[in-house]
BALOBA-1460 file (C-alpha; in Angstrom, 3 decimals):
// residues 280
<rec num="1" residu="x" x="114.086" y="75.678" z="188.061"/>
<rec num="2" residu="x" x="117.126" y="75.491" z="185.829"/>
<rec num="3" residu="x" x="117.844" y="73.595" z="182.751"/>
<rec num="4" residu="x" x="121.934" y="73.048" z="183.816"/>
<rec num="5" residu="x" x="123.112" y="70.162" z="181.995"/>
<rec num="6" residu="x" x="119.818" y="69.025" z="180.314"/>
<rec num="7" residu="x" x="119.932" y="67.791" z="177.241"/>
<rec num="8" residu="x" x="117.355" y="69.293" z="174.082"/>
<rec num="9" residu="x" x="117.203" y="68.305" z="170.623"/>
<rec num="10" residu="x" x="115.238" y="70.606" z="168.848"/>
<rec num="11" residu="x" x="114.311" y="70.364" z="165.090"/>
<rec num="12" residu="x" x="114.376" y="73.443" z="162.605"/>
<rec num="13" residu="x" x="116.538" y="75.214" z="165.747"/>
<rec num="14" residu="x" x="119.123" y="76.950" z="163.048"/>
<rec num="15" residu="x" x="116.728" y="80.278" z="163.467"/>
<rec num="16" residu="x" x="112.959" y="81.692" z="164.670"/>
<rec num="17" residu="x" x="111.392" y="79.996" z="167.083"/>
<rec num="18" residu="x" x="113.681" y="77.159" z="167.140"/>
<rec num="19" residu="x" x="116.709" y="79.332" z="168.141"/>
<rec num="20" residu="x" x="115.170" y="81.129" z="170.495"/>
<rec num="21" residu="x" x="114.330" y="78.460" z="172.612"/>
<rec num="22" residu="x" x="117.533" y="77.381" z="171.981"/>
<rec num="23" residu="x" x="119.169" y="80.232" z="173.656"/>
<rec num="24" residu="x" x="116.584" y="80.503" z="176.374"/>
<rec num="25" residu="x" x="117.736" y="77.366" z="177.630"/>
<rec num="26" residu="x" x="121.488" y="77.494" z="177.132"/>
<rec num="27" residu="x" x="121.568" y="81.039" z="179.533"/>
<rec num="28" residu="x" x="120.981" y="78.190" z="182.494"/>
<rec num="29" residu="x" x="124.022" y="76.471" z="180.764"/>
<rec num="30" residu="x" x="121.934" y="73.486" z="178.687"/>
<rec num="31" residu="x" x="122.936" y="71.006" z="176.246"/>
<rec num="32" residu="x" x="121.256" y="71.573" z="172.651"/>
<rec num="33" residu="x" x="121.514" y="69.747" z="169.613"/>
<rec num="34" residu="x" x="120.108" y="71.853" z="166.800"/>
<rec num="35" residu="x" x="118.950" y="69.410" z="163.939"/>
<rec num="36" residu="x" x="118.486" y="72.049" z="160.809"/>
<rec num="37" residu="x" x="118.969" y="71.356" z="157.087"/>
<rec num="38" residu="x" x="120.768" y="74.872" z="156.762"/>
<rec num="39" residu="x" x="124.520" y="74.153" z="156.643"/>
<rec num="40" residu="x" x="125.732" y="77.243" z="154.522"/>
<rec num="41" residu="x" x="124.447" y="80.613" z="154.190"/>
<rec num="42" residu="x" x="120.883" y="80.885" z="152.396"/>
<rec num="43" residu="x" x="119.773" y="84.160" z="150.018"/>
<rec num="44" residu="x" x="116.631" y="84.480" z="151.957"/>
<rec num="45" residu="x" x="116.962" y="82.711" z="155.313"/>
<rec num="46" residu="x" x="119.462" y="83.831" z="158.428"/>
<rec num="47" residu="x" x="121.681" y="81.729" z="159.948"/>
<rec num="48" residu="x" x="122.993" y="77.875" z="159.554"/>
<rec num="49" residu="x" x="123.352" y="74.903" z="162.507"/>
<rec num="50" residu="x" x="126.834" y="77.047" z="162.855"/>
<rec num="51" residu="x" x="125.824" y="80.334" z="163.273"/>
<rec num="52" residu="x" x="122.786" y="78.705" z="165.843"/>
<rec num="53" residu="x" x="125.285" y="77.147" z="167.507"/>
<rec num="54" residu="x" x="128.168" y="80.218" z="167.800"/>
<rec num="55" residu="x" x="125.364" y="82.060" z="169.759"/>
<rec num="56" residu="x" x="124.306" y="79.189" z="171.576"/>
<rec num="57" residu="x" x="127.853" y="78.668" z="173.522"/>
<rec num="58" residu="x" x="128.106" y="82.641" z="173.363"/>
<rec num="59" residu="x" x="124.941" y="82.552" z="175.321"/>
<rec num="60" residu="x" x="126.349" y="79.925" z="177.757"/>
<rec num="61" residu="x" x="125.250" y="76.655" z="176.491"/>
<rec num="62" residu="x" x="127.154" y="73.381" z="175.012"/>
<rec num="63" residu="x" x="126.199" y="72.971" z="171.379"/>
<rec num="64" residu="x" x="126.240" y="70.313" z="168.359"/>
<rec num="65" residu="x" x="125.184" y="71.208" z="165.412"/>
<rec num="66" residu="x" x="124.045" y="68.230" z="163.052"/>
<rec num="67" residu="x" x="122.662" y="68.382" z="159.530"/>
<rec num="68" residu="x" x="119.074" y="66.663" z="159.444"/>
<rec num="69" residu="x" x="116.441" y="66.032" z="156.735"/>
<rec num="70" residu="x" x="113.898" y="65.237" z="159.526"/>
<rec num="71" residu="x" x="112.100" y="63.468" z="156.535"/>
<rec num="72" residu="x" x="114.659" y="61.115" z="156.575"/>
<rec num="73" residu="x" x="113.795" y="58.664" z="159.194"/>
<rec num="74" residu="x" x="117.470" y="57.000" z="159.126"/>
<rec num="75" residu="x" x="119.027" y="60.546" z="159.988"/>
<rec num="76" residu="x" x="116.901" y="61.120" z="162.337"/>
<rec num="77" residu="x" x="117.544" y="58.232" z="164.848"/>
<rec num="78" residu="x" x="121.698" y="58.891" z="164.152"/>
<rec num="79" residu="x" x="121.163" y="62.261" z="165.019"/>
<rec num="80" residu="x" x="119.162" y="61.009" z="168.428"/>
<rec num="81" residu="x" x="121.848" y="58.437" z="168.681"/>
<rec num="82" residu="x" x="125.083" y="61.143" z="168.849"/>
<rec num="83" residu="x" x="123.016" y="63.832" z="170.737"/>
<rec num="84" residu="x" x="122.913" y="61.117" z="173.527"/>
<rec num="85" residu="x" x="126.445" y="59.878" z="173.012"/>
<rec num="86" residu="x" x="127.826" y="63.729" z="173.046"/>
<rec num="87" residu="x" x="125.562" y="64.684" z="175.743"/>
<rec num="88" residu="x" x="124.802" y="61.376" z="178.211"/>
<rec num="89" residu="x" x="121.292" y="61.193" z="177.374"/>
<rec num="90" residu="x" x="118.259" y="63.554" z="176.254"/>
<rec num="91" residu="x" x="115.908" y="65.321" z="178.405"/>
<rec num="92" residu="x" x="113.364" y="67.406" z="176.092"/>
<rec num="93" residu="x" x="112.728" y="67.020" z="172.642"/>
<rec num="94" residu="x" x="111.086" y="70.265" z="170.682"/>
<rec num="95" residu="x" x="109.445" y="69.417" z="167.222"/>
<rec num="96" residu="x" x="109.612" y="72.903" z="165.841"/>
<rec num="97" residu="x" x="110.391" y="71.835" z="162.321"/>
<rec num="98" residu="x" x="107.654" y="73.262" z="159.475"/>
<rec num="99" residu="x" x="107.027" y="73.839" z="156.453"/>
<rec num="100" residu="x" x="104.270" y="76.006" z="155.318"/>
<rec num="101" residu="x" x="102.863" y="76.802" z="152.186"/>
<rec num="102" residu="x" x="99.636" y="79.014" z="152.049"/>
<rec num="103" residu="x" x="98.026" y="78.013" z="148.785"/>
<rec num="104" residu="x" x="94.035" y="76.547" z="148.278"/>
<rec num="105" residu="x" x="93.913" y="72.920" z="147.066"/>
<rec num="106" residu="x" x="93.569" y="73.786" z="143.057"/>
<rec num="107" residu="x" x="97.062" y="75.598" z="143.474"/>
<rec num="108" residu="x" x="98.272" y="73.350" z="146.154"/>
<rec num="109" residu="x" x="101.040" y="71.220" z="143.627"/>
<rec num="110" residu="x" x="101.084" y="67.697" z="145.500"/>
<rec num="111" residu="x" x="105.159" y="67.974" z="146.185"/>
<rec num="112" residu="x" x="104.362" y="70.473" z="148.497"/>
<rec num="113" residu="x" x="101.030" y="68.770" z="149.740"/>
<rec num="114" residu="x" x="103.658" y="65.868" z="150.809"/>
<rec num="115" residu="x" x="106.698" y="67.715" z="151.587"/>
<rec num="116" residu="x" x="104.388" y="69.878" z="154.164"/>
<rec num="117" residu="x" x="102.915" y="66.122" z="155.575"/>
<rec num="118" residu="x" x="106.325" y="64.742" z="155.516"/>
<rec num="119" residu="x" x="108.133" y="67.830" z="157.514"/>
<rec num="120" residu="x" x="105.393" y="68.709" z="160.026"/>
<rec num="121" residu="x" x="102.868" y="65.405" z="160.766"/>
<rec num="122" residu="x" x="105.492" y="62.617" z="159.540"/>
<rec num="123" residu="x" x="108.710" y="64.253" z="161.102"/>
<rec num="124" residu="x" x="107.017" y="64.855" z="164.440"/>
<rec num="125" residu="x" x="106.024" y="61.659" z="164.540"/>
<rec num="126" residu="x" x="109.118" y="59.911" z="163.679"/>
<rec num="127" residu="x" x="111.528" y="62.520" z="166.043"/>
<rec num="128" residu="x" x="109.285" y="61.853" z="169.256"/>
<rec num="129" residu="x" x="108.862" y="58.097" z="168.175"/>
<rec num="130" residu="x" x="113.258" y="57.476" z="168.448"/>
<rec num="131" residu="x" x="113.330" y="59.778" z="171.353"/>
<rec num="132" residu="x" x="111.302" y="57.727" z="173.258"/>
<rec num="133" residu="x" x="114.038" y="55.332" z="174.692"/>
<rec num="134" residu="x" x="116.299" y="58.604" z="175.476"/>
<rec num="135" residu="x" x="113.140" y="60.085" z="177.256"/>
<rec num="136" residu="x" x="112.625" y="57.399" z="179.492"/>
<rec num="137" residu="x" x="115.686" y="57.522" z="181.241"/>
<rec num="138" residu="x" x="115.382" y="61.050" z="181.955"/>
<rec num="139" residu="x" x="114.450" y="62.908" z="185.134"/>
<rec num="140" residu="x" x="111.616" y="65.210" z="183.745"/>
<rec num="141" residu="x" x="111.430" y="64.893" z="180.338"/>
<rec num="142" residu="x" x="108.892" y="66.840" z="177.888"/>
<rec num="143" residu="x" x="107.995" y="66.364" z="173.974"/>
<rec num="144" residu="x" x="106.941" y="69.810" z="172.644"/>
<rec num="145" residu="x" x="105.142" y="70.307" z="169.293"/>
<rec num="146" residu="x" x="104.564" y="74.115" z="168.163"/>
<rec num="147" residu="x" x="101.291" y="73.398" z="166.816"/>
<rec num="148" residu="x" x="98.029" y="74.801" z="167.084"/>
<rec num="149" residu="x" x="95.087" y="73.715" z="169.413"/>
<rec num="150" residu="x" x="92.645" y="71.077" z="167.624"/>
<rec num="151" residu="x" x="90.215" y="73.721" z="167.066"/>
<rec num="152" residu="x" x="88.194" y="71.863" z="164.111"/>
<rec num="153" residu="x" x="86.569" y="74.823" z="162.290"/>
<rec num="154" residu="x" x="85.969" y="75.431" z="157.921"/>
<rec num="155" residu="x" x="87.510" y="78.647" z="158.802"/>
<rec num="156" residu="x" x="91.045" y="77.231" z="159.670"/>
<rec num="157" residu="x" x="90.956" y="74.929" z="156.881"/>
<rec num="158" residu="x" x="89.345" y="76.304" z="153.404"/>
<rec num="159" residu="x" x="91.881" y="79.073" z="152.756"/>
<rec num="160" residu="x" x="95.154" y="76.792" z="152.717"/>
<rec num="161" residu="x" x="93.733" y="72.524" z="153.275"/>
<rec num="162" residu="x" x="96.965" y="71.116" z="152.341"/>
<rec num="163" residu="x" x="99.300" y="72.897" z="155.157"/>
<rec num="164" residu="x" x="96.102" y="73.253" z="157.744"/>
<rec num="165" residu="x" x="96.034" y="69.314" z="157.812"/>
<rec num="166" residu="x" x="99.891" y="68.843" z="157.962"/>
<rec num="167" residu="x" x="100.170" y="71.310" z="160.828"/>
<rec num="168" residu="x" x="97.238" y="70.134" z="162.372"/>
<rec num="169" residu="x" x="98.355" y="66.302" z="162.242"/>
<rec num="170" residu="x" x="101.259" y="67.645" z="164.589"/>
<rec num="171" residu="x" x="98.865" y="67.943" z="167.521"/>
<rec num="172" residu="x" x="97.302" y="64.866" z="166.758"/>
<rec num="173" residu="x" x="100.299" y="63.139" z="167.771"/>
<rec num="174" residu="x" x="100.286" y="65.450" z="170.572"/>
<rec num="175" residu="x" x="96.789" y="63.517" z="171.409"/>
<rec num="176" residu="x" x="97.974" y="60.160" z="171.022"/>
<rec num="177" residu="x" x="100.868" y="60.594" z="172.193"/>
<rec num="178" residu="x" x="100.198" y="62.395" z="175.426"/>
<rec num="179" residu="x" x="97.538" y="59.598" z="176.193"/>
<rec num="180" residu="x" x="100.099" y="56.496" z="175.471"/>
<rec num="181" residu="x" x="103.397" y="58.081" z="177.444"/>
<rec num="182" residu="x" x="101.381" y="59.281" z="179.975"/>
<rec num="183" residu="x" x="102.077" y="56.066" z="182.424"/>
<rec num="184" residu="x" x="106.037" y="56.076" z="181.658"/>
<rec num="185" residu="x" x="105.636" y="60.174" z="182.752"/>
<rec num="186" residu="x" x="106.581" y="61.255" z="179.449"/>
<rec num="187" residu="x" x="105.157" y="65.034" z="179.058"/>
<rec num="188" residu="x" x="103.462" y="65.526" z="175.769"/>
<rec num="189" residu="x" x="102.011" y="69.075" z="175.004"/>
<rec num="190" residu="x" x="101.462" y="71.721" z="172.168"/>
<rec num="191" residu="x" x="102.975" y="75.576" z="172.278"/>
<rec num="192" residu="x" x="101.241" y="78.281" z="169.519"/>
<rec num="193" residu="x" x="101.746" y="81.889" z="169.507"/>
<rec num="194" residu="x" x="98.542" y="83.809" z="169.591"/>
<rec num="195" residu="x" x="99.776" y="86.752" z="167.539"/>
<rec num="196" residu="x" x="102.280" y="86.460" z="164.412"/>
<rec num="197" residu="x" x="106.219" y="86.173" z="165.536"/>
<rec num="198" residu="x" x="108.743" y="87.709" z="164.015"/>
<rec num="199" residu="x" x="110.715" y="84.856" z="161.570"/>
<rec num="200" residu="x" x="111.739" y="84.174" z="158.087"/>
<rec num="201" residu="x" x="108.296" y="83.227" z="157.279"/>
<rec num="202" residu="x" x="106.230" y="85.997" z="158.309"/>
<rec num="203" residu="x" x="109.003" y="88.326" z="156.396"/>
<rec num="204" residu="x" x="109.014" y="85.669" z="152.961"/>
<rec num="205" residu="x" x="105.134" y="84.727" z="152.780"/>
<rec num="206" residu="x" x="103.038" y="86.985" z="155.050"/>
<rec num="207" residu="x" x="103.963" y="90.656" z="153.696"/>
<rec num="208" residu="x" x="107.539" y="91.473" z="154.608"/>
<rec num="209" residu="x" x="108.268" y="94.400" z="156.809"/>
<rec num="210" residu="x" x="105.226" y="95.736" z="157.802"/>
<rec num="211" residu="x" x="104.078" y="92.717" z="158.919"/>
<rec num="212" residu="x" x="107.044" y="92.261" z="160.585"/>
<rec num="213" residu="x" x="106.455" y="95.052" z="162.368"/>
<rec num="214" residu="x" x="102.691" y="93.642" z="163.547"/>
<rec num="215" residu="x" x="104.771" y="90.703" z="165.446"/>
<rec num="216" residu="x" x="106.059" y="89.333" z="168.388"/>
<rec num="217" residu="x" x="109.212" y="88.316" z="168.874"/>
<rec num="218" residu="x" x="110.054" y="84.769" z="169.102"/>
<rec num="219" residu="x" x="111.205" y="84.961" z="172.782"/>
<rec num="220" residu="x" x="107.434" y="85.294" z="173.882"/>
<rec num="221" residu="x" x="107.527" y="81.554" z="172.652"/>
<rec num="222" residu="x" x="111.008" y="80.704" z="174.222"/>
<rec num="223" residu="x" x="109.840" y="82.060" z="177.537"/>
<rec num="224" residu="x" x="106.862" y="79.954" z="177.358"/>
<rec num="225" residu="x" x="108.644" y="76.347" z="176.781"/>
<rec num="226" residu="x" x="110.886" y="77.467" z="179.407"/>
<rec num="227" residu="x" x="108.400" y="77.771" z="181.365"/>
<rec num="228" residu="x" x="106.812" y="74.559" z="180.591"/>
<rec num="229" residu="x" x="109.853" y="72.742" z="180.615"/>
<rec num="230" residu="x" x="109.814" y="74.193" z="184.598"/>
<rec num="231" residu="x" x="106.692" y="71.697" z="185.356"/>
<rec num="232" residu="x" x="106.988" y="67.858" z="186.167"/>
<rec num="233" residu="x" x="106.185" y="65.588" z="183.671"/>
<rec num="234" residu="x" x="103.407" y="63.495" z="185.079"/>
<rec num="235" residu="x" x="101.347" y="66.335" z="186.278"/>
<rec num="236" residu="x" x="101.464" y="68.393" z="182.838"/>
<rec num="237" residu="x" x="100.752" y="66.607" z="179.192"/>
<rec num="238" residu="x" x="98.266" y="66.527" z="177.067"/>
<rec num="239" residu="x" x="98.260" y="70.223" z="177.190"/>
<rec num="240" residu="x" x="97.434" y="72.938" z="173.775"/>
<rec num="241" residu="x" x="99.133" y="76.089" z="175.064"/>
<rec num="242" residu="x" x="98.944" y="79.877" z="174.120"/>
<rec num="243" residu="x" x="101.825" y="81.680" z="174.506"/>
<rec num="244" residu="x" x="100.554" y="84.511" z="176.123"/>
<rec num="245" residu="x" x="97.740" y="82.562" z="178.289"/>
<rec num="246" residu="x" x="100.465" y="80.480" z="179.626"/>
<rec num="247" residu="x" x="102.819" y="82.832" z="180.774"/>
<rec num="248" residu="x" x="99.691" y="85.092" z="182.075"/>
<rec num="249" residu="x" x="99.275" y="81.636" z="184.354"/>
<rec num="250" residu="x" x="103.165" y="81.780" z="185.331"/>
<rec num="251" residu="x" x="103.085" y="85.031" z="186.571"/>
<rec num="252" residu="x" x="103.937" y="87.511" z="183.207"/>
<rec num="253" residu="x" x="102.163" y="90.312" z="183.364"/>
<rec num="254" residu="x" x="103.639" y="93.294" z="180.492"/>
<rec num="255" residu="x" x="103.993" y="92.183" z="177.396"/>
<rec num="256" residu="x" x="104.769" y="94.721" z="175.462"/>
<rec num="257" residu="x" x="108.653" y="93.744" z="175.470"/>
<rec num="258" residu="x" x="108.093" y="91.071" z="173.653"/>
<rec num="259" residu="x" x="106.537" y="93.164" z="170.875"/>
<rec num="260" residu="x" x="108.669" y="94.394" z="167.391"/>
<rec num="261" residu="x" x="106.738" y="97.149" z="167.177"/>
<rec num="262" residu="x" x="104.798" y="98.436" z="170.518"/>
<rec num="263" residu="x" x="102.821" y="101.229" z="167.980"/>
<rec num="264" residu="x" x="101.739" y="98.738" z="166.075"/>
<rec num="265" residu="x" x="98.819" y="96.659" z="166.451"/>
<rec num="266" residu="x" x="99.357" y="92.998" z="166.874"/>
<rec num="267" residu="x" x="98.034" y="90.676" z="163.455"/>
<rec num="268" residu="x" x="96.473" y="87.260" z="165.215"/>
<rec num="269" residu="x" x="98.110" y="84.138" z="164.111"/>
<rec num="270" residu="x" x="96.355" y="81.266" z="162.234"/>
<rec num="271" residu="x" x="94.425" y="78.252" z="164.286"/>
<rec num="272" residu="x" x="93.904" y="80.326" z="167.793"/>
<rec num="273" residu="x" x="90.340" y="79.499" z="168.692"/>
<rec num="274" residu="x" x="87.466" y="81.876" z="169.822"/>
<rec num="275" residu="x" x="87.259" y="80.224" z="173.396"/>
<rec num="276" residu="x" x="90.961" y="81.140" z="174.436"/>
<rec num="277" residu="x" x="90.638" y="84.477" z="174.797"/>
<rec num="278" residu="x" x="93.991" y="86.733" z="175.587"/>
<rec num="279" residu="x" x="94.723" y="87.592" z="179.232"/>
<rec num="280" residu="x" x="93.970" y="90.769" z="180.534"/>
C-alpha cells in the first residue's frame, strides 16, 4: 500500500499528532494540506503551517499550508475548496483539531466550555460534512477522528465534564457518520493513543518534562492511520481504534521505539476503557 499522490487534509496538522501523520504519509510522496491557526511563531507552541509544511516536502511530500479557524464554517469549505483545486481532489480527511481544557464544571468559564464544543464536536462535524462531495469521488477514501472510544463511564467524565463531552461528541459523529456513509463506501473510524504522546499539551497542561518523559511519541499514532488508511473503505468504518491494539493486529510487535523514555513507565491516557486491554 502506498499513499503516492493521495490527497489529506488534516486539521490542527502544524505539530503533534497532526504532523506526524503528516509526514508519515508524505515519505510515500502524498499530498497534504495542513489547516492550522498557527501562522507565526508561538511562545509556547512549536512550529506554524510553514514550518509543518518545510518538513513535509523535506520528507518527500507536496504541501499547502492554509490558515484555518476550523470554527469558522466559511473557511473551512474554502480551504476544502483549494485543497481540491491544488491537489485534483481529496482522498482522506483527519479531524485532529482539539482543544482541551482540564478544569471541573464550577471552574469550567463557559468561553472555554464553547470554544472546546466548537473546536472538537462542531469542527469535526462541519470538516467531514464539506468533505463529503471530495470523498465521494475518491478511490478509498477514510474520515479519521482522534477521539476516544464511547466508553460511557462517571470516571471519564466528573474530573473535567466540559472537555469530556466535547471530545467525546467527536466520536459521536464517528457513529453517525460511519452508519450514514457507509453505502457511498465512505470509511468513518476513531484513532486514540492508549498511553500519553509526547505534544505541546502533555508538556503545557499535564506536568512538563517528566511527563514528557512517561510518553509515546506521536509516530505510534502516525503509524497507526497509516495503517488504517492501508484498508478499503467499505470493509473498515465504524471502527474505535487503540493505537497499540491496532498495530498489534497489523503485525507490530516491539514497541519500545516508539517510547520517549524506554526507563520510564508509560502514564495511560484519558477515555481508554477496561475491556481493551494492551497487546501482549
Amino acid at each position: 500500500m502506498s499513499l503516492a499522490g493521495k490527497t489529506l487534509f488534516i486539521t490542527g496538522a502544524s505539530r503533534g499528532i497532526g504532523l506526524a501523520i503528516a509526514l508519515r504519509a508524505a515519505r510515500d510522496g502524498a499530498n497534504i494540506a495542513i489547516a492550522a491557526k498557527t501562522a507565526t511563531p508561538h511562545p509556547k507552541l512549536t512550529g506554524t503551517i510553514f514550518t509543518a509544511a518545510d518538513e513535509i516536502e523535506r520528507a518527500g511530500g507536496r504541501a499547502l499550508p492554509i490558515i484555518v479557524d476550523v470554527r469558522d464554517e466559511v473557511v473551512v469549505k474554502e480551504s476544502l475548496a483549494k485543497t481540491a483545486a491544488r491537489f485534483g481532489g481529496i482522498d482522506i480527511v483527519v479531524n485532529n483539531a482539539s482543544a482541551i481544557q482540564l478544569t471541573g464544571v464550577i471552574d469550567t468559564e463557559m468561553k472555554r466550555f464553547d470554544l472546546m464544543h466548537q473546536v472538537n464536536a462542531r469542527a469535526t462535524f462541519a470538516v467531514s460534512k464539506w468533505a463529503i462531495p471530495y470523498l465521494e469521488r475518491a478511490a478509498n477514501p477514510h474520515i479519521l477522528m482522534i477521539s476516544p472510544p464511547l466508553d460511557m463511564k462517571e470516571k471519564w467524565f466528573a474530573p473535567h465534564t466540559a472537555y469530556s463531552m466535547a471530545k467525546f461528541g467527536m466520536s459521536l459523529v464517528v457513529l453517525g457518520l460511519a452508519g450514514e456513509l457507509r453505502p457511498k463506501g465512505i470509511a468513518v473510524n476513531a484513532l486514540w493513543p492508549r498511553t500519553i504522546i509526547a505534544t505541546a499539551a502533555v508538556q503545557n497542561l499535564l506536568g512538563g518534562d517528566s511527563m514528557m518523559r512517561k510518553a509515546r511519541k506521536p509516530a505510534i499514532m502516525a503509524d497507526a492511520a497509516y495503517a488504517l488508511f492501508a484498508h478499503p473503505s467499505r470493509e473498515m468504518t465504524g471502527q474505535f481504534l487503540i493505537d497499540d491494539s491496532f498495530l498489534a493486529q497489523n503485525g507490530v510487535k516491539d514497541f519500545d521505539p516508539y517510547r520517549v523514555d524506554p526507563t520510564q513507565e508509560l502514564s495511560p491516557d484519558f477515555f481508554v476503557p477496561d475491556n481493551m486491554p494492551p497487546p501482549h
